[in-house]
N, CA and C atoms as an extended XYZ file, in Angstrom:
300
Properties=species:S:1:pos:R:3:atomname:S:1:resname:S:1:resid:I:1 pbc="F F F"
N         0.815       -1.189        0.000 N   UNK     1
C         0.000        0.000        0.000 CA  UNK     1
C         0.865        1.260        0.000 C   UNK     1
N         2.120        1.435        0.384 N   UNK     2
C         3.043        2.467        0.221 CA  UNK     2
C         3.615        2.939       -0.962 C   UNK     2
N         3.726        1.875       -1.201 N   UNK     3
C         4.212        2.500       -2.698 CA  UNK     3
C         3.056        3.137       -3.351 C   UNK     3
N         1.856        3.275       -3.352 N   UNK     4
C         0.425        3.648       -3.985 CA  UNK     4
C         0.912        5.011       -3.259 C   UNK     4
N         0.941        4.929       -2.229 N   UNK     5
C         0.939        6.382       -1.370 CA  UNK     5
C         1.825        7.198       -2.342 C   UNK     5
N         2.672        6.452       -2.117 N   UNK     6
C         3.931        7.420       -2.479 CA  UNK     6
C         4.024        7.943       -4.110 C   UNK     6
N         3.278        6.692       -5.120 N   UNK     7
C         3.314        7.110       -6.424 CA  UNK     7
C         2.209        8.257       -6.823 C   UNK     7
N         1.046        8.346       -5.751 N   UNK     8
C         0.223        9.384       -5.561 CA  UNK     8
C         1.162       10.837       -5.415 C   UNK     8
N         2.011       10.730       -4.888 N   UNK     9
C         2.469       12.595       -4.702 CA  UNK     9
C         3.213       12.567       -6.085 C   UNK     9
N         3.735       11.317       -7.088 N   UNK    10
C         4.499       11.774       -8.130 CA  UNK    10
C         3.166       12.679       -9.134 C   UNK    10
N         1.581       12.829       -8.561 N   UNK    11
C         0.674       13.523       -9.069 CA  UNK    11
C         1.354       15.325       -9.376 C   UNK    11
N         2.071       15.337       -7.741 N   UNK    12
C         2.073       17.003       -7.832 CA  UNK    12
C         3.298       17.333       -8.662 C   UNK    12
N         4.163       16.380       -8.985 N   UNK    13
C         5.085       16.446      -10.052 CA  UNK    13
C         4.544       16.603      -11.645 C   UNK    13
N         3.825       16.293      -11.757 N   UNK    14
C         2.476       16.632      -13.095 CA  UNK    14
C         2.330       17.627      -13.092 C   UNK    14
N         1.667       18.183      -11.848 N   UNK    15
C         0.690       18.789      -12.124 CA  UNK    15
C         1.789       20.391      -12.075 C   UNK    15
N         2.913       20.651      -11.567 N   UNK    16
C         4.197       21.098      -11.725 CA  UNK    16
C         4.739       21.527      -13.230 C   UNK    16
N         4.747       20.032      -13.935 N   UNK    17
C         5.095       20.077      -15.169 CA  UNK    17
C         4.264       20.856      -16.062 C   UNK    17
N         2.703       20.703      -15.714 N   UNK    18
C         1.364       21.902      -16.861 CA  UNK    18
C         1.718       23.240      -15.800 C   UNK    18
N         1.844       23.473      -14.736 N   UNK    19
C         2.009       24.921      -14.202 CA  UNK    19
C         3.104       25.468      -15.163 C   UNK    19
N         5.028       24.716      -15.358 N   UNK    20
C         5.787       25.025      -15.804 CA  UNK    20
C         5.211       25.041      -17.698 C   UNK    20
N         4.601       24.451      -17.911 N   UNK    21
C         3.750       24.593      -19.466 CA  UNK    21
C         3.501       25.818      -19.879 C   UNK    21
N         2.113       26.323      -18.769 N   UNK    22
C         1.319       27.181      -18.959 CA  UNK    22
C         2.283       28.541      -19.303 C   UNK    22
N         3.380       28.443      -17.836 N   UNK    23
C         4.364       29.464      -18.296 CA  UNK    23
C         5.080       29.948      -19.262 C   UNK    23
N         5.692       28.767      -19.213 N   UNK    24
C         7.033       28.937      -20.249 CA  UNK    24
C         6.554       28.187      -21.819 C   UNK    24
N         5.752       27.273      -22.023 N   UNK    25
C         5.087       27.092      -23.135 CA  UNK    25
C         5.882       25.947      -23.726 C   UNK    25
N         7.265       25.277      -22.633 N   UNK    26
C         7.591       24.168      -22.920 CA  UNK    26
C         7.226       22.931      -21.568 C   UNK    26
N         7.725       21.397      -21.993 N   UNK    27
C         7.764       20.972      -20.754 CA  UNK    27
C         9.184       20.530      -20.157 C   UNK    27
N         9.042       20.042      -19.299 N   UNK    28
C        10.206       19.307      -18.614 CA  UNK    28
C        10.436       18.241      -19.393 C   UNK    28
N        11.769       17.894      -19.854 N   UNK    29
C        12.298       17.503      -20.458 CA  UNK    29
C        11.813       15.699      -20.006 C   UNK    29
N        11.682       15.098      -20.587 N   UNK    30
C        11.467       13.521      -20.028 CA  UNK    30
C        12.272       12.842      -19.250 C   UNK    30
N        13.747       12.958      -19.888 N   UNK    31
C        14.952       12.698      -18.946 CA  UNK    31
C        14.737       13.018      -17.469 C   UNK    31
N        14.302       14.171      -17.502 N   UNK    32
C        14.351       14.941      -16.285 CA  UNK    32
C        13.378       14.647      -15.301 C   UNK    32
N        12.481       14.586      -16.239 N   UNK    33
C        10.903       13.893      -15.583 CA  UNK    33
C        10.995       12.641      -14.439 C   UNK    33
N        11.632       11.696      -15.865 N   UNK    34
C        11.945       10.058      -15.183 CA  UNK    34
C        13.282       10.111      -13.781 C   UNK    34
N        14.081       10.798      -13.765 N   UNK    35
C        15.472       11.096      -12.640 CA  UNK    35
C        14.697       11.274      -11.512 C   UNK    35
N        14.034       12.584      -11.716 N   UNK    36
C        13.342       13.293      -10.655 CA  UNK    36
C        11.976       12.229      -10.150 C   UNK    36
N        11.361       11.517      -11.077 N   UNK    37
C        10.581       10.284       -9.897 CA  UNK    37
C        10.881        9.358       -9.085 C   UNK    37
N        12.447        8.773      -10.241 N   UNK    38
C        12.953        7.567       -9.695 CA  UNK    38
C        13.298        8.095       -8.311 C   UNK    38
N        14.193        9.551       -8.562 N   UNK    39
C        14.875        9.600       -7.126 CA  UNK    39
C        13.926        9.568       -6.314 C   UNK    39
N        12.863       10.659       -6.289 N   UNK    40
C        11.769       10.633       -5.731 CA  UNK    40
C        11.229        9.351       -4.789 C   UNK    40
N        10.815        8.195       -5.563 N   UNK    41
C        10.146        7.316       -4.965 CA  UNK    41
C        11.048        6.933       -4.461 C   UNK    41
N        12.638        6.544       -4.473 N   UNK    42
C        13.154        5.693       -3.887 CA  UNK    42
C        13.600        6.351       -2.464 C   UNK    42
N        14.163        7.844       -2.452 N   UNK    43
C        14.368        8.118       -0.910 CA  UNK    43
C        12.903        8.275       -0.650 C   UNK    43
N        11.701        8.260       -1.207 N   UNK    44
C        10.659        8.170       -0.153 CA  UNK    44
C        10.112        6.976        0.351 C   UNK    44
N        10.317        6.047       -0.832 N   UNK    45
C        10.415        4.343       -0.057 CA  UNK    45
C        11.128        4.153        0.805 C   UNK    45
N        12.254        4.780        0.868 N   UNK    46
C        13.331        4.570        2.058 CA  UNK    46
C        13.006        5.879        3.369 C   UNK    46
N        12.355        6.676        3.284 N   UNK    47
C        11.700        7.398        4.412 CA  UNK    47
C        10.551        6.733        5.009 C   UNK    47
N         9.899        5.630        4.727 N   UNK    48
C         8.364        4.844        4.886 CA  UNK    48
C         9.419        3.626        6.073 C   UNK    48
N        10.040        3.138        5.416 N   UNK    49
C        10.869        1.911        6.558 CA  UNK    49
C        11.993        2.806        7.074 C   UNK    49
N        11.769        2.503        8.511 N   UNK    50
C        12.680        3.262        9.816 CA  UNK    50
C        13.492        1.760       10.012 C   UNK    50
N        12.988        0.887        9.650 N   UNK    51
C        13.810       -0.436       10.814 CA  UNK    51
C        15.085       -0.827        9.955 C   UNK    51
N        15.073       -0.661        8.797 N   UNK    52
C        16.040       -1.337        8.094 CA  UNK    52
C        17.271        0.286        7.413 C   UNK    52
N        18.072       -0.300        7.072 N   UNK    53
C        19.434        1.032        6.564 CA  UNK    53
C        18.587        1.618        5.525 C   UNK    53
N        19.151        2.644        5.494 N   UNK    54
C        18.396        3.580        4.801 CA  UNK    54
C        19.037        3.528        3.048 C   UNK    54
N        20.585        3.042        2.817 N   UNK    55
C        20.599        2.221        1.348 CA  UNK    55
C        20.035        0.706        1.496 C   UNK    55
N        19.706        0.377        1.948 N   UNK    56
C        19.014       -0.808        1.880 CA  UNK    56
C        17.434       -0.513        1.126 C   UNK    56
N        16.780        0.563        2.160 N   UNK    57
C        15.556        0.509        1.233 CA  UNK    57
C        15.613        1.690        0.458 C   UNK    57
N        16.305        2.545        0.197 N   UNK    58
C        16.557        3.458       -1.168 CA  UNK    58
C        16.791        2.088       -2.432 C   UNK    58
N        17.059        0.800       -2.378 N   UNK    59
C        17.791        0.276       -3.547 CA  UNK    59
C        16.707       -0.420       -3.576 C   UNK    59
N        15.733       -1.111       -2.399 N   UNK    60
C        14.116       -1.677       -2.643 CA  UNK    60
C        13.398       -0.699       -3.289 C   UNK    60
N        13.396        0.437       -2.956 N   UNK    61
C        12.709        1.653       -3.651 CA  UNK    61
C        12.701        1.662       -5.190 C   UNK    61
N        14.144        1.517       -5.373 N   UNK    62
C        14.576        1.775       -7.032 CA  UNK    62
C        14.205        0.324       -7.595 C   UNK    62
N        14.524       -0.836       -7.098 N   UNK    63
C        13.761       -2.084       -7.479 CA  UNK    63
C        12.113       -2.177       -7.548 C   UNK    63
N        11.482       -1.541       -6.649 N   UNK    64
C        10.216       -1.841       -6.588 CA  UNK    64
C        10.055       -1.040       -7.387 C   UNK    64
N        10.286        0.502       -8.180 N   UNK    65
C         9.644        1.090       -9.137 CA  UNK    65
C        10.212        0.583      -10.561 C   UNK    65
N        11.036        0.361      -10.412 N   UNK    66
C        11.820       -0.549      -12.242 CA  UNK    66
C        11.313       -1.584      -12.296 C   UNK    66
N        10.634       -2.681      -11.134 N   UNK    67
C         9.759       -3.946      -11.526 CA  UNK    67
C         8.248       -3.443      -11.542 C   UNK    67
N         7.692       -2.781      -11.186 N   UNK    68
C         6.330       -2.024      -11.480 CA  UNK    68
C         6.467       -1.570      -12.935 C   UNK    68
N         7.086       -0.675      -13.318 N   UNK    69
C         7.496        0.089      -14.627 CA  UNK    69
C         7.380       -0.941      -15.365 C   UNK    69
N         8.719       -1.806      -15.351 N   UNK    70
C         8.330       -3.447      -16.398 CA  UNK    70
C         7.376       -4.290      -16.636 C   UNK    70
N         6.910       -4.703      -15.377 N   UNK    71
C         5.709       -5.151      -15.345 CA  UNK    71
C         4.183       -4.549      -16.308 C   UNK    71
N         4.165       -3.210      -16.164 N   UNK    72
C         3.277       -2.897      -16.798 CA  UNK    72
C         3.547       -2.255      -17.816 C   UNK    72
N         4.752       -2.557      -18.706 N   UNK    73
C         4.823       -2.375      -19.969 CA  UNK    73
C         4.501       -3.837      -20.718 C   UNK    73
N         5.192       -5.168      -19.849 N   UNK    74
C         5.206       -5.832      -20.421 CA  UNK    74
C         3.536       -6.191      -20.518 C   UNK    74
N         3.011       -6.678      -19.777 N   UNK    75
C         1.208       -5.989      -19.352 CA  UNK    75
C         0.528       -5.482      -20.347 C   UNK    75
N         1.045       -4.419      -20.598 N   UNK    76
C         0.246       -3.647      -22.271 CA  UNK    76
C         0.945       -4.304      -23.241 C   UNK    76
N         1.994       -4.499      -23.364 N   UNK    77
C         2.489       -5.135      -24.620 CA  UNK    77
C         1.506       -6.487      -24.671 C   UNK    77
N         1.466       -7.549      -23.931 N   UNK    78
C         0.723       -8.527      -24.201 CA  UNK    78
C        -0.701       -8.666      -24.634 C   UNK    78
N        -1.357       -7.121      -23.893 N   UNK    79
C        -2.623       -7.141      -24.225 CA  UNK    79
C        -2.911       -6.300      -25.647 C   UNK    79
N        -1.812       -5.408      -25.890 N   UNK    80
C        -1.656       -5.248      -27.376 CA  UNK    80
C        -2.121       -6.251      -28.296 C   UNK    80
N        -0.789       -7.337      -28.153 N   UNK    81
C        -0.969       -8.599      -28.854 CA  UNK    81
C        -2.026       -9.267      -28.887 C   UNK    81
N        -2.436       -9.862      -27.979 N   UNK    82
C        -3.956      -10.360      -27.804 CA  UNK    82
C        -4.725       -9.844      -28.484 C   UNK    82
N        -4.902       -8.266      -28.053 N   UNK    83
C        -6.414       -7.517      -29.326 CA  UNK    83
C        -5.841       -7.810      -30.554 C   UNK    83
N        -4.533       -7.616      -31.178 N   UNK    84
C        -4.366       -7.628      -32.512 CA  UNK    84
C        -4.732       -9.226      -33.205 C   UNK    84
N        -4.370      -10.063      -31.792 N   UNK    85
C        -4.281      -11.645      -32.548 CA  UNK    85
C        -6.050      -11.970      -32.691 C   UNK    85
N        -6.845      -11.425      -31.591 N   UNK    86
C        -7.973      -12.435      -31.380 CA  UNK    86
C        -9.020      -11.271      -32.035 C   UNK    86
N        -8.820      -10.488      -32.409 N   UNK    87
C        -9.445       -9.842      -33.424 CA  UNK    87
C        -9.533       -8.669      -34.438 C   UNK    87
N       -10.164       -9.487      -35.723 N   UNK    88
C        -9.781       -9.643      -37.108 CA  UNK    88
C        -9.838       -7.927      -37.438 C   UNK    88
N       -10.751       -7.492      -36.909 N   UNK    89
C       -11.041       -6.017      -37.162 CA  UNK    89
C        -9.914       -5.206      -37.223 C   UNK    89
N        -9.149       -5.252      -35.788 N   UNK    90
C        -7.912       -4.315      -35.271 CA  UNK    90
C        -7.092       -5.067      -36.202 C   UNK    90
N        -6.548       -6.356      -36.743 N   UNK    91
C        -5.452       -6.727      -37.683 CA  UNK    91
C        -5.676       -6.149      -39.107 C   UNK    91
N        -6.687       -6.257      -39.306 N   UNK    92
C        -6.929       -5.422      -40.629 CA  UNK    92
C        -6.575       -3.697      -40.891 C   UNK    92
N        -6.784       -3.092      -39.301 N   UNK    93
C        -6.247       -1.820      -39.508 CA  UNK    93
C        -4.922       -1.585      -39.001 C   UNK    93
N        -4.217       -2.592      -38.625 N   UNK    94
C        -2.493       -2.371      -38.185 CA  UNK    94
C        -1.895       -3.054      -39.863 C   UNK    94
N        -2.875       -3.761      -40.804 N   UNK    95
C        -1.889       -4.380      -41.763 CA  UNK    95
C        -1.182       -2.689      -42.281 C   UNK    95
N        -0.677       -2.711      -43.114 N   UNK    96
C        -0.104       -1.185      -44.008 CA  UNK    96
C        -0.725       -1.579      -45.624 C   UNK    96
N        -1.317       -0.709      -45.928 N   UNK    97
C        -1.855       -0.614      -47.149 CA  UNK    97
C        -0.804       -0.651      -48.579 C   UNK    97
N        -1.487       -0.980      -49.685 N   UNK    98
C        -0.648       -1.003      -50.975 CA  UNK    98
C        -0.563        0.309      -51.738 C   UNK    98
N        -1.148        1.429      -50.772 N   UNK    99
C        -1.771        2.950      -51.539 CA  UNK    99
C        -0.234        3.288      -51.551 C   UNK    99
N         0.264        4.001      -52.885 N   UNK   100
C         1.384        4.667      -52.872 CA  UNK   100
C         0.889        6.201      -52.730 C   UNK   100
């Protein structure tokens, strides 16, 4: 349930990124985006456990968000596949046409 907590405040990091939008009329760079969560969640996973070293759960932190992240890419990728395999409709509009 902590990690939910904690991926909840990467909200005000969003909502940061459309304030910095509205302004400046660009965004935060993605690089920058992804650094600033990872670090994020992981010293705050490691602020949630007091009992154990504090690189101990900074490196559970960075594990538990890179196996979440994977997980639910690999997740959509499969269910990609699935809609494309089990129906005919969506394969017909991913084939590429013969129109030059």
């Amino acid at each position: 349930m902590l990690p939910f907590y904690v991926l909840g405040h990467l909200y005000w990091h969003s909502i940061a990124s459309l304030f910095l939008f509205a302004l400046t009329g660009s965004f935060l760079s993605n690089w920058i985006q992804l650094v600033i969560s990872v670090v994020y969640f992981s010293y705050a996973y490691s602020d949630l456990f007091k009992y154990q070293s504090r690189l101990k759960t900074l490196a559970k932190g960075f594990g538990v968000y890179l196996t979440t992240q994977l997980l639910f890419g690999l997740l959509a990728m499969i269910m990609v596949i699935l809609l494309i395999v089990l129906d005919p409709q969506v394969y017909e509009m991913m084939r590429p046409s013969n129109n030059q």
